[in-house]
MDTraj code that builds the backbone (N, CA, C; nanometers):
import mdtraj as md
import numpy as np

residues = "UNK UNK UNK UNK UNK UNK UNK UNK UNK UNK UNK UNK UNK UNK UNK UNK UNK UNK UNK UNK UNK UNK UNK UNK UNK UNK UNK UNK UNK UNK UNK UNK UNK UNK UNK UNK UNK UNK UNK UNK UNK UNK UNK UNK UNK UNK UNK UNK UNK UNK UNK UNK UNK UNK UNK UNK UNK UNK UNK UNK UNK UNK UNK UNK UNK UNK UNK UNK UNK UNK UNK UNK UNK UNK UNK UNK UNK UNK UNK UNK UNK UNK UNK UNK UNK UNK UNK UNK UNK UNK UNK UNK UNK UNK UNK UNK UNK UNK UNK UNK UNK UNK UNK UNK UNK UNK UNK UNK UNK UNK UNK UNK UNK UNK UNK UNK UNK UNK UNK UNK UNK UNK UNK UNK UNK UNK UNK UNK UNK UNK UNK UNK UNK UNK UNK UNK UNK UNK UNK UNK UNK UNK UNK UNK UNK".split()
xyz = np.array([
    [0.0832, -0.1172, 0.0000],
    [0.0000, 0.0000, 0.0000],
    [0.0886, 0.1248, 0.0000],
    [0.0383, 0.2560, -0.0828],
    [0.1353, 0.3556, -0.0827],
    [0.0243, 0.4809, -0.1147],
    [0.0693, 0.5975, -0.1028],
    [-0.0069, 0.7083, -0.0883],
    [0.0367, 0.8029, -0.1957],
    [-0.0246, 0.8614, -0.2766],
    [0.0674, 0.9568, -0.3583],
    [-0.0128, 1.0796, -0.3329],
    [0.0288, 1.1685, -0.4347],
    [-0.0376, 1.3021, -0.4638],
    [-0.0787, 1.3244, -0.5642],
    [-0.2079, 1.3542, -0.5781],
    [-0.2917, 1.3288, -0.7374],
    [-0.2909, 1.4983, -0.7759],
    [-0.2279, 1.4608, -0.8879],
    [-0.2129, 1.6217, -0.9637],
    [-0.3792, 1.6631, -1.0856],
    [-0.4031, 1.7561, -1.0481],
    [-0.5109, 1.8189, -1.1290],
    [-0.5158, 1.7785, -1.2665],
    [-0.6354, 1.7447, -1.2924],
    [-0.6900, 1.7431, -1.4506],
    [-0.5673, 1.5918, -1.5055],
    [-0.5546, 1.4722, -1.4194],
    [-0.4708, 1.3566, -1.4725],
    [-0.5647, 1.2977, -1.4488],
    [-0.5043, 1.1536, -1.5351],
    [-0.6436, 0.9963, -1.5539],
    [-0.6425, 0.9994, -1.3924],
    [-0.5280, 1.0104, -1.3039],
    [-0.5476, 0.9863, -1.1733],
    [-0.6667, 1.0498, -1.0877],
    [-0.6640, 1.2008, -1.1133],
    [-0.7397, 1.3201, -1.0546],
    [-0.9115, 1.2643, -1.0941],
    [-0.9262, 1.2085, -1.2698],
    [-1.0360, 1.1408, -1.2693],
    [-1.1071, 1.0408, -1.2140],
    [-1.0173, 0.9749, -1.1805],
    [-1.0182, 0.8385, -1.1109],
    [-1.0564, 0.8657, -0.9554],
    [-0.9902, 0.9508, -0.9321],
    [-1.0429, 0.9987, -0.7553],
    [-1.1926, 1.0443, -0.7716],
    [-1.2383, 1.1614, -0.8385],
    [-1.3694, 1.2175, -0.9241],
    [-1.4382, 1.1121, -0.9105],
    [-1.4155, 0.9762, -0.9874],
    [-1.5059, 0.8666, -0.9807],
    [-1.5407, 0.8175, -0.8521],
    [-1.4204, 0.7833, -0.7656],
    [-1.4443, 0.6946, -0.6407],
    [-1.5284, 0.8239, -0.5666],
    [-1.5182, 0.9630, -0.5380],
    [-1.5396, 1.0321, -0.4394],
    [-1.7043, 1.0314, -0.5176],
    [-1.7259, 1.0492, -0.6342],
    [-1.8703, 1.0379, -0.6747],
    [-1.9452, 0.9151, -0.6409],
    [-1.8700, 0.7850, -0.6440],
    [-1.9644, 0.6741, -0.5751],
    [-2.0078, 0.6509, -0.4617],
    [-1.8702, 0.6851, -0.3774],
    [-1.9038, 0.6782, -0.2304],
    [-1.9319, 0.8187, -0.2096],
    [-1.9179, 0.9200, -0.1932],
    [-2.0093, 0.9978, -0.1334],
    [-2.1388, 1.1007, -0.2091],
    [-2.1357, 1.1546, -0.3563],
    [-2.2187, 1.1724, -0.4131],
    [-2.3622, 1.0875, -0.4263],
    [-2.3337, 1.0111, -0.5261],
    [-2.4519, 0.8936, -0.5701],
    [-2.5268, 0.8565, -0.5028],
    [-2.4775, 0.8768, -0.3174],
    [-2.6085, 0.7938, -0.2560],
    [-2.6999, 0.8893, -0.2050],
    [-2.6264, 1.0417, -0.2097],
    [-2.7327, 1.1588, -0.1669],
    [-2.7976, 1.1939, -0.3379],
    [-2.7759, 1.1506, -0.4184],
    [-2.8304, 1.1828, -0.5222],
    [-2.7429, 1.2909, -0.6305],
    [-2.6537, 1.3366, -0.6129],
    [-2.5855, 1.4505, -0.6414],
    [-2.4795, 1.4069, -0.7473],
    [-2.4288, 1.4983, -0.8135],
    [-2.3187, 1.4850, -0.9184],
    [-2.2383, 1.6322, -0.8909],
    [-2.1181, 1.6289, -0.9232],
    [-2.0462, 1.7187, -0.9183],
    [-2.0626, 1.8176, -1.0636],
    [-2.0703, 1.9092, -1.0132],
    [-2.0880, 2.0477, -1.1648],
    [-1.9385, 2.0585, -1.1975],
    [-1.8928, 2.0693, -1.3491],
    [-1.7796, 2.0891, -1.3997],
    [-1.7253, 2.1984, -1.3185],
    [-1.7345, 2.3262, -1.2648],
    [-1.7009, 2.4484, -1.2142],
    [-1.6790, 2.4077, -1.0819],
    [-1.7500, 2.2729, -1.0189],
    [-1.6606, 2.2565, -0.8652],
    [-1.5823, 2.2003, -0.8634],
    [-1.5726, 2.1029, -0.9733],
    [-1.4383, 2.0173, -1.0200],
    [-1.3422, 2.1270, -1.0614],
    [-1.3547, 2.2468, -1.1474],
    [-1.2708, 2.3424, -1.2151],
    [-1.1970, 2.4294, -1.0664],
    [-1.2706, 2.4577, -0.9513],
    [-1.2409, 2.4828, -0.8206],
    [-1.1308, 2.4250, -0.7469],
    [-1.1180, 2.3056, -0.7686],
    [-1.0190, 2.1978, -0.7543],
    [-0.9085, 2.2759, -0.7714],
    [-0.8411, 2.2960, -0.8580],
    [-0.7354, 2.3658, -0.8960],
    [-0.6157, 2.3572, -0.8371],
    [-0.6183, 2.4652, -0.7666],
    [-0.5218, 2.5146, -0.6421],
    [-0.5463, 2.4058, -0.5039],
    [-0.6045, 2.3055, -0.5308],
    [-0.6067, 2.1995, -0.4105],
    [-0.5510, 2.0552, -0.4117],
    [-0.4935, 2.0187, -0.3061],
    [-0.4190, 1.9188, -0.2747],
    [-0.4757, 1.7763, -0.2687],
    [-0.4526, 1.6774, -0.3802],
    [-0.5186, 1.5720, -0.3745],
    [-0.4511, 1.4930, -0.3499],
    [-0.4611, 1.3569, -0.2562],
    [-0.4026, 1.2510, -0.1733],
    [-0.5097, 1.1638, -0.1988],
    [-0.4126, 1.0003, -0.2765],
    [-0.4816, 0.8791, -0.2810],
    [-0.4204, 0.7477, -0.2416],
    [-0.4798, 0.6823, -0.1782],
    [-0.3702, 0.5663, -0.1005],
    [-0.4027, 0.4417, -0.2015],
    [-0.3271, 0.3859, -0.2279],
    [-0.3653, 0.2868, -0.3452],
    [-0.2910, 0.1386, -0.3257],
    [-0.3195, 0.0480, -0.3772],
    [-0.2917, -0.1353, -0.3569],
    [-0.1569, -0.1326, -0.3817],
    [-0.1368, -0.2271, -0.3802],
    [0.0149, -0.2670, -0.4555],
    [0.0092, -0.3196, -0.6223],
    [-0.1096, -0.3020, -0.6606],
    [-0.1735, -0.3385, -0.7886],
    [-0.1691, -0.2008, -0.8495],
    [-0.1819, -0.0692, -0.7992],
    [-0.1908, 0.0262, -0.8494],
    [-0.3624, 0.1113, -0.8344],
    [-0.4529, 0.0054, -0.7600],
    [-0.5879, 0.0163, -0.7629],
    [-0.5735, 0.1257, -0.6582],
    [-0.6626, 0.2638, -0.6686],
    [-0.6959, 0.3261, -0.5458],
    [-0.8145, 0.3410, -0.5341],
    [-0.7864, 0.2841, -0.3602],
    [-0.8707, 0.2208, -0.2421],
    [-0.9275, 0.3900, -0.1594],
    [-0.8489, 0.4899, -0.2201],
    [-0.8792, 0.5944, -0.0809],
    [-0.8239, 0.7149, -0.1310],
    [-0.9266, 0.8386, -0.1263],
    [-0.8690, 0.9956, -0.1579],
    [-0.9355, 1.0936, -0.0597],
    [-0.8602, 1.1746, -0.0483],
    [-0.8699, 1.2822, -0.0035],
    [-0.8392, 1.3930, -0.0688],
    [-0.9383, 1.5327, 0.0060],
    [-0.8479, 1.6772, -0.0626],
    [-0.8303, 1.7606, 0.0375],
    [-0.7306, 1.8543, 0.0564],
    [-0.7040, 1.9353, 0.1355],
    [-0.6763, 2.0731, 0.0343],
    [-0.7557, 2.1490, 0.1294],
    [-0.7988, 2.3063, 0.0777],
    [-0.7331, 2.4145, 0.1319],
    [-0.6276, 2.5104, 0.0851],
    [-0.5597, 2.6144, 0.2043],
    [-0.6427, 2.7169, 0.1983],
    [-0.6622, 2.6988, 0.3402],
    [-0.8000, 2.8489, 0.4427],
    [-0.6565, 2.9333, 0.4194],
    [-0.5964, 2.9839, 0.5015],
    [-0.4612, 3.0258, 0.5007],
    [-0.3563, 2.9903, 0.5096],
    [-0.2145, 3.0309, 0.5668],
    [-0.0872, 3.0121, 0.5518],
    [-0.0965, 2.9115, 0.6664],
    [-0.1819, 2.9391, 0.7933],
    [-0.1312, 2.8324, 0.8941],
    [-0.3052, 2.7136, 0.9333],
    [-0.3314, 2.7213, 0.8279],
    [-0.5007, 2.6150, 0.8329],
    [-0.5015, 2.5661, 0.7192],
    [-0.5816, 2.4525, 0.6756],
    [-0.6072, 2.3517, 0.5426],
    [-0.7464, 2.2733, 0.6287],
    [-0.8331, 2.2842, 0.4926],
    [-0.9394, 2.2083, 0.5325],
    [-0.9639, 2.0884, 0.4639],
    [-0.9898, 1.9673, 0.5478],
    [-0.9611, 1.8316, 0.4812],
    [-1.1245, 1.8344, 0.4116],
    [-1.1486, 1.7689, 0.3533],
    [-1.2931, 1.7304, 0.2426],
    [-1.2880, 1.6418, 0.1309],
    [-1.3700, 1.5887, 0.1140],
    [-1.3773, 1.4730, 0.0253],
    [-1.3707, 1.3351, 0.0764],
    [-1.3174, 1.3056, 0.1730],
    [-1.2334, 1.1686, 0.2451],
    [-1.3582, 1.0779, 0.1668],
    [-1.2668, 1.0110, 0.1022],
    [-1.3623, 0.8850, 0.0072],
    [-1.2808, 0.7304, 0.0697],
    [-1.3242, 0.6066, 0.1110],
    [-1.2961, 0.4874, 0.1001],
    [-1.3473, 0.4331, 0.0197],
    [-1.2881, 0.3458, -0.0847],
    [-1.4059, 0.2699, -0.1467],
    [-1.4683, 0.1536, -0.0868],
    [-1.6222, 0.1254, -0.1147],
    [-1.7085, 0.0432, -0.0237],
    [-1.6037, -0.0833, 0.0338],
    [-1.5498, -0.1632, -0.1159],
    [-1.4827, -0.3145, -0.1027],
    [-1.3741, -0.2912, -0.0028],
    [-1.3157, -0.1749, 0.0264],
    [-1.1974, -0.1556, 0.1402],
    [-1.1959, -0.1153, 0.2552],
    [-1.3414, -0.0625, 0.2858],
    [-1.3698, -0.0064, 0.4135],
    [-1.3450, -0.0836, 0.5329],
    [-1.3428, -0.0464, 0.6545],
    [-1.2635, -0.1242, 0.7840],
    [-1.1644, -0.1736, 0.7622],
    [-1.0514, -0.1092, 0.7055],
    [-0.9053, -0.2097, 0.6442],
    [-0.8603, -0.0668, 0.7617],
    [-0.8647, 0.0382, 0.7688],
    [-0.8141, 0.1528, 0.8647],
    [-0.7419, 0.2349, 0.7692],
    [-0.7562, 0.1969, 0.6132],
    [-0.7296, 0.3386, 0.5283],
    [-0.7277, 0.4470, 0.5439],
    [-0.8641, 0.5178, 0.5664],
    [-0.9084, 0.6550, 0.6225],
    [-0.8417, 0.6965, 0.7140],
    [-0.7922, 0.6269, 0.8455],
    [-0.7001, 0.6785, 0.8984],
    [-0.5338, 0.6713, 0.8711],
    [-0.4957, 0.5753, 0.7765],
    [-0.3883, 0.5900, 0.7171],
    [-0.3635, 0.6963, 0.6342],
    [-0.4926, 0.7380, 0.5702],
    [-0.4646, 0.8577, 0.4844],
    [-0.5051, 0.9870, 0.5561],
    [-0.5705, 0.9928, 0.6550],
    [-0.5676, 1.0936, 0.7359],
    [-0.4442, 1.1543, 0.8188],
    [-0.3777, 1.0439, 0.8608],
    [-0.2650, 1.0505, 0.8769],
    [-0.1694, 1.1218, 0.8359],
    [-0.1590, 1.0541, 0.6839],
    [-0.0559, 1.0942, 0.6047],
    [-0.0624, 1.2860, 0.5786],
    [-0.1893, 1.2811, 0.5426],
    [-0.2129, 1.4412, 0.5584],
    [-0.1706, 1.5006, 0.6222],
    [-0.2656, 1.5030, 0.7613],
    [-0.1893, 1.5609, 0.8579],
    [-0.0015, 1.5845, 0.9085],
    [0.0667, 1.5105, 0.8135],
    [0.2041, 1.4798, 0.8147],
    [0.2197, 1.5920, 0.7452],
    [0.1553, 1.5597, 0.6085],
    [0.2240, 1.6650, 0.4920],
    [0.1606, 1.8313, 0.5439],
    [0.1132, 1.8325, 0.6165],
    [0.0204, 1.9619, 0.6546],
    [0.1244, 2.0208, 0.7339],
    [0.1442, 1.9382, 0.8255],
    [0.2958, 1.9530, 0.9274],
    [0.4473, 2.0444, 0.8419],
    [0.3949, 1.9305, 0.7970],
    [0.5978, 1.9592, 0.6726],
    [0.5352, 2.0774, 0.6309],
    [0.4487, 2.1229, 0.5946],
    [0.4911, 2.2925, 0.5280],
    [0.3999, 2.3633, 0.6075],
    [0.3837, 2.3432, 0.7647],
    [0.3891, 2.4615, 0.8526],
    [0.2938, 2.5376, 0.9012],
    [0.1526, 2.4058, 0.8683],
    [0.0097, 2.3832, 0.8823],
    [0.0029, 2.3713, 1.0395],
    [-0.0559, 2.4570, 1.0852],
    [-0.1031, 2.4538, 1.2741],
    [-0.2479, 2.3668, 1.2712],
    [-0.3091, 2.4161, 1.2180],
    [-0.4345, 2.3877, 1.1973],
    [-0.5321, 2.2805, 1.0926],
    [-0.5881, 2.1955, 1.0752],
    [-0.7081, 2.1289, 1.0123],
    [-0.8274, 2.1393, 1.0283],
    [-0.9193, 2.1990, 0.9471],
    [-1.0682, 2.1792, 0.9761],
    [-1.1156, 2.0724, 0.8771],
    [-1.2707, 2.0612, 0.8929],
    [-1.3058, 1.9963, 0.8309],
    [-1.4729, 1.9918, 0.8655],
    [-1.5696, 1.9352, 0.7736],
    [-1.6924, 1.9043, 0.8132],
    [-1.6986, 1.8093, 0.7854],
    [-1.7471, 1.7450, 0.9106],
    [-1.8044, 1.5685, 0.9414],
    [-1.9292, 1.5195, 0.9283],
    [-1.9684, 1.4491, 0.8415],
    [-2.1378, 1.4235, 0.8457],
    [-2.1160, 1.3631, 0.9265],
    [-2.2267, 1.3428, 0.9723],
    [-2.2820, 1.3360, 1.1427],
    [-2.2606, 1.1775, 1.1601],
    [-2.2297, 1.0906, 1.0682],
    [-2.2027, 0.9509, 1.0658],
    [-2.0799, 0.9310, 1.1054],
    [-1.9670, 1.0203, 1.0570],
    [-1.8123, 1.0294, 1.0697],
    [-1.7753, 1.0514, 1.1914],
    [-1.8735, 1.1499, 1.2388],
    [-1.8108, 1.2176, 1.3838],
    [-1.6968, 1.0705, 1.4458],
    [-1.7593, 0.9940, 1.4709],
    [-1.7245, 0.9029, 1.6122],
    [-1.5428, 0.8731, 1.5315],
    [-1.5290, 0.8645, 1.3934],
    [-1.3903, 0.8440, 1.3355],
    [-1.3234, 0.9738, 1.3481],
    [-1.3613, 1.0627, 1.3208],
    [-1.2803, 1.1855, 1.3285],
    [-1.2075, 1.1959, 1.5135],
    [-1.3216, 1.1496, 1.5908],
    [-1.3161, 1.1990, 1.7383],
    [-1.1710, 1.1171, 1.7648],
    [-1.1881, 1.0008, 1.7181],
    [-1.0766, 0.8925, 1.7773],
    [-0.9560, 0.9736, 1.6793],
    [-0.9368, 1.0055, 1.6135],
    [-0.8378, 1.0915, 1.5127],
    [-0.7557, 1.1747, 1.5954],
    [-0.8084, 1.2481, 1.7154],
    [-0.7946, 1.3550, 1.7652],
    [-0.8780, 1.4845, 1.7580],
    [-0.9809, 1.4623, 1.6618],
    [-1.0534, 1.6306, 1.5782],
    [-1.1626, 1.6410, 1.6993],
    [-1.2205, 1.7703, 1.7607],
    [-1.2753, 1.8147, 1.7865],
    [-1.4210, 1.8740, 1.7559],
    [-1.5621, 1.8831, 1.7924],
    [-1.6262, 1.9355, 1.7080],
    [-1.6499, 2.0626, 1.7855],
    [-1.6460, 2.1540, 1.6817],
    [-1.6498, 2.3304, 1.6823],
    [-1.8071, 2.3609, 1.6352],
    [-1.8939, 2.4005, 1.7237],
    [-1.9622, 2.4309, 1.6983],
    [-2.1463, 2.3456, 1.6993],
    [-2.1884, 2.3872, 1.6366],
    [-2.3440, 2.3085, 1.6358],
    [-2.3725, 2.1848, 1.4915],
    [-2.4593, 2.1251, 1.5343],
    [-2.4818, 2.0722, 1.4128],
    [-2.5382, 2.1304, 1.3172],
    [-2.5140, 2.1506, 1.1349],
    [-2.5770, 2.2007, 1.0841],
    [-2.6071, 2.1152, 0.9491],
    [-2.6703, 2.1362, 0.8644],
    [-2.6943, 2.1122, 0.7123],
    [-2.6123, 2.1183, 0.6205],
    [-2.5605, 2.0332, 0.5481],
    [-2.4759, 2.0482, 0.4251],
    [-2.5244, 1.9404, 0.3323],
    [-2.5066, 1.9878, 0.1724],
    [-2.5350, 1.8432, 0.0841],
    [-2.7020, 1.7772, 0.1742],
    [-2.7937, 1.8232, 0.2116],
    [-2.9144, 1.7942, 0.2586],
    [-2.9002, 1.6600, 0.3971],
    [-2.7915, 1.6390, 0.4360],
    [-2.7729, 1.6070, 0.5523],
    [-2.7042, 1.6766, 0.6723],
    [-2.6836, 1.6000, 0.8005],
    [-2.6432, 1.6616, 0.8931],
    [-2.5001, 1.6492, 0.9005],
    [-2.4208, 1.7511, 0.9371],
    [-2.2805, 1.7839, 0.9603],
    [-2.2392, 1.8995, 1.0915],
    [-2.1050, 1.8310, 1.1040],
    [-2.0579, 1.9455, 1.2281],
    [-1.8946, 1.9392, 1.1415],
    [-1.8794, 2.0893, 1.2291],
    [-1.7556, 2.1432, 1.2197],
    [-1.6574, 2.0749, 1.3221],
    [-1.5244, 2.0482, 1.2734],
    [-1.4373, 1.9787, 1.3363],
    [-1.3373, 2.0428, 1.3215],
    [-1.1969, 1.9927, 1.4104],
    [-1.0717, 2.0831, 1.3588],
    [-0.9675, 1.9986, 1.4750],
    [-0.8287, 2.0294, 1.4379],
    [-0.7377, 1.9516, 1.5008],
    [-0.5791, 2.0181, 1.4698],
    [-0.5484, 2.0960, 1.6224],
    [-0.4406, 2.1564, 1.5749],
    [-0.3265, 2.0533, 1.6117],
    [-0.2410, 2.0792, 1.4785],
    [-0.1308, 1.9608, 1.4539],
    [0.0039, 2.0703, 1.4720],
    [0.1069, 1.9876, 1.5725],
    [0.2028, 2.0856, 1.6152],
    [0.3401, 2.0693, 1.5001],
    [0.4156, 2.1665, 1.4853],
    [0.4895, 2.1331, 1.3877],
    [0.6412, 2.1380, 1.3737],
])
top = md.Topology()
chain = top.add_chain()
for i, resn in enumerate(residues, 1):
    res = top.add_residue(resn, chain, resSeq=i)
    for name in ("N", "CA", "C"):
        top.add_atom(name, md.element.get_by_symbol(name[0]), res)
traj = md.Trajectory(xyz[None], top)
């Protein structure tokens, strides 16, 4: 198993697009609009993948500012879930967030995630609210560097 960094607009970057549309789009009903994909841009994509080359797991991290990044997207795919990916690749983030001088992580947790984020270390900030037509809270986790 190994983790890379998925660069914008590659078969790879599509390939994440796909997994993050199955597992978390498709089952609220939703598709991504070309212009939130085009948003992407300037953001940091992380995918943990087999020894086959198959990836099992992506993430994106978004810079709020010079000393915060907000994690979003966290996709497992269904066939790999409970292997502890998500936190392998949460992990890894939080590493690379470190190395260039990141204090801070936020993030929003649908309200299913909370109990994984909590064991992570993340905190929830705030109330529960609405996002994507379900429930979510604000989370965050300052990482020392």
């Amino acid at each position: 198993m190994y983790i890379l960094e998925i660069a914008f607009a590659t078969p790879e970057f599509d390939e994440a697009v796909r997994l993050r549309t199955d597992v978390l789009r498709k089952p609220l009903g939703l598709v991504f609009a070309p212009e939130q994909l085009a948003a992407e841009y300037k953001q940091r994509h992380l995918g943990v993948y087999d020894n086959h080359g198959q990836l099992l797991g992506c993430l994106t991290m978004v810079p709020v500012d010079q000393q915060t990044w907000k994690m979003r997207q966290v996709a497992v795919a269904e066939a790999a879930q409970g292997r502890g990916l998500g936190k392998i690749l949460v992990g890894y983030s939080e590493a690379l967030a470190r190395s260039e001088g990141i204090r801070l992580i936020t993030l929003h947790a649908r309200e299913t995630a909370v109990p994984f984020y909590l064991k992570l270390g993340y905190q929830v900030v705030g109330d529960r609210f609405e996002e994507v037509g379900i429930a979510h809270f604000q989370m965050e986790k300052a990482i020392a560097s």
